[in-house]
N, C-alpha and C positions, 0 to 999 in steps of 0.2 A: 449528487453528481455520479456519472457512470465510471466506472474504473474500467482499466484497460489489465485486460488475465493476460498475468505474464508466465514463461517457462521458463528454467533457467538449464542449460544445459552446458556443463563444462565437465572435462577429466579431472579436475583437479578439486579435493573438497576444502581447503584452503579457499579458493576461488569462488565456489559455489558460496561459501560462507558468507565470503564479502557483499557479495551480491546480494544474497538474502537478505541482511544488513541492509541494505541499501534500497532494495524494493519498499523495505518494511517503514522508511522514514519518505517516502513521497506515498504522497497522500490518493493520487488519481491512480497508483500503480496495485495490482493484486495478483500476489504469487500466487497460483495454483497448482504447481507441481516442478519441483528441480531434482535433474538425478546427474549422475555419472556416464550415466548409459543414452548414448544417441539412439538406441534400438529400443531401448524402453521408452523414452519420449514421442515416437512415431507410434508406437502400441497406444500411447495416453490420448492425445489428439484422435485415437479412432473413435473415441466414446466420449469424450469430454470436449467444453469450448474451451477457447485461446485464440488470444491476439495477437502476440507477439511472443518471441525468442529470445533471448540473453544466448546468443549461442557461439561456444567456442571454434573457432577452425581447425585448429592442430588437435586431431583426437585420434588415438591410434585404432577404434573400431570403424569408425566411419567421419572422415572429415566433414565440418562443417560445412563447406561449399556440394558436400556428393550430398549430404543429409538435404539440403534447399533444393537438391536435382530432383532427391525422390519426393520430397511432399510441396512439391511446388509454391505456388504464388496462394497458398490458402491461409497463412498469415506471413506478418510483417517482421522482419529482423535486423536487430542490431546483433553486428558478429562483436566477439571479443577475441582478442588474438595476441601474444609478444612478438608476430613480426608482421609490420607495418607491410610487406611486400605481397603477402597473402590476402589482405583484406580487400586488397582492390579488385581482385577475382570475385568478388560476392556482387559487385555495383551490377551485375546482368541479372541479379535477383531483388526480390523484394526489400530492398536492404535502406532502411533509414537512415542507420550511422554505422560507423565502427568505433570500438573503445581498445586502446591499447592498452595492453598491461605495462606494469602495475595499473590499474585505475581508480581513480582518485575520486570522491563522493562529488567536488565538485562538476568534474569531468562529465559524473554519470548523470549527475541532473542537469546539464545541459542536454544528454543525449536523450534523456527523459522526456524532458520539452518539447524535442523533435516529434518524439513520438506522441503527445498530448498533440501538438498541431495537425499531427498524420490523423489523428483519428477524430480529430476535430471534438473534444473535451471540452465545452461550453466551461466558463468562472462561473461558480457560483455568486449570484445577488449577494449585495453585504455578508458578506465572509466574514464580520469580524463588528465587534460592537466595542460599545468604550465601558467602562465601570468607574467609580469612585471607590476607593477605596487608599486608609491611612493619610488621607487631604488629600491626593492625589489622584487626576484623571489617568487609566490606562486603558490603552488597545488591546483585545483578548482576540486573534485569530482563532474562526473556529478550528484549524488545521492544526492548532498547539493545545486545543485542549484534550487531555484523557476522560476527566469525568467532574461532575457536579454533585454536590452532597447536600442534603437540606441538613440545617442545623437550628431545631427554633424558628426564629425570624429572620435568621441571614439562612446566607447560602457560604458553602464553601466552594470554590473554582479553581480546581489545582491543574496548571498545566505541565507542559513539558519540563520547564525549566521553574514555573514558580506556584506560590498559592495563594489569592485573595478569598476573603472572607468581607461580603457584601453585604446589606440589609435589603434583601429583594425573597423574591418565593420560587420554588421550582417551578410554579407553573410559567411562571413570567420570564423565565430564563426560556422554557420550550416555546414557547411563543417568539422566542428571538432566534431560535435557534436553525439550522436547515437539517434536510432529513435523514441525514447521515447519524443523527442522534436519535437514542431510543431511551424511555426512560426503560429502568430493567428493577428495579424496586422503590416500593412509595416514598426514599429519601432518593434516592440516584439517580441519576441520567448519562452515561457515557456515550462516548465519542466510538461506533461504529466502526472506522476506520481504523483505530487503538486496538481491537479486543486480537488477544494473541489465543485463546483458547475457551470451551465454554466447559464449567464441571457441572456438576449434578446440582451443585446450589449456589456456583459463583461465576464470574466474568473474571478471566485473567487478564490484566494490561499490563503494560509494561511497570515492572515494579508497584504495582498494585491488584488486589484482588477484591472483588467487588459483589454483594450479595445478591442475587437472583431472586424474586419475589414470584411466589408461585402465580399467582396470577398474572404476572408479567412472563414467564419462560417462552408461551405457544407461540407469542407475539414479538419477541426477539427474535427468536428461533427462524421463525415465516418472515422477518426481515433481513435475515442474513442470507435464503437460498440466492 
């Protein structure tokens, strides 16, 4: 699935935080650069792609509404603002929603969604398979999982919030899987969409760290540009 390169531009790093946060747990969204600076974000776009804004209105170097003056209709924005009376001045611009502050994680991925239909984000085919596991049938969205560990003859499948332990093979999991997954050593397979950083011999995800198999690095690496 394609993701849509988000910026996020607010005065406030509190705000920028949340945001981050929040990009970071929808799945079609990818931060590629948040700053403080609305003059540094116009410098970034000169050399880099982007689809979309997180952008603040009230900024005392350059308001949001002059910032969308100077770099026109060359991508799409959701402003964020604490006064509702300002945000209406942005609807003459490329403007999908507005989010008022505070904004609440629900709030954003509704505005999320807007943006997935603006850019027209196809669903992925079977997003999610079922397991056995402890007598029990469960649903495993591929959007909740981090990573897959072979163990022997099971597999381990730890996602967001839980961990089953299956009697299947890695290969037969990547055969289920879509291509948002890469196996990255001959026990693992992680969820692409998860990895927060890559070291010299491991995958960071969130609260896990994951070993890098040298003959797998070239070919994660060339699926992340």
């Amino acid at each position: 699935m394609n993701r849509i390169k988000c910026i996020i531009v607010d005065d406030e790093p509190l705000a920028i935080s949340l945001l981050e946060r929040y990009v970071e747990n929808i799945p079609f969204l990818e931060l590629v650069f948040s700053t403080e600076n609305p003059v540094l974000a116009l410098e970034y776009i000169r050399d880099h792609e982007s689809d979309l804004f997180f952008l603040d209105i009230q900024m005392p170097e350059l308001t949001g509404i002059n910032f969308m003056k100077i770099n026109g209709d060359q991508q799409k924005y959701i402003l964020t603002t604490a006064y509702s009376e300002y945000a209406l001045q942005g609807y003459e611009h490329n403007i999908i929603d507005y989010l008022l502050k505070p904004i609440s994680f629900e709030r954003f991925q509704k505005s999320a969604l807007k943006a997935k239909e603006w850019f027209a984000i196809p669903e992925e085919k079977n997003a999610h398979f079922f397991i056995k596991s402890s007598g029990q049938r469960h649903r495993i969205n591929f959007s909740e999982i981090l990573y897959i560990e072979s163990i022997k003859d099971y597999v381990n499948i730890r996602t967001e919030h839980d961990e089953f332990i299956v009697l299947d093979t890695l290969k037969s999991m990547e055969n289920q899987l879509s291509e948002r997954f890469a196996r990255v050593h001959k026990s693992f397979i992680v969820n692409l969409d998860k990895i927060k950083s890559i070291g010299a011999k491991k995958v960071i995800l969130p609260e896990f760290e994951i070993p890098i198999g040298e003959s797998y690095r070239s070919g994660l690496l060339d699926r992340l540009k």
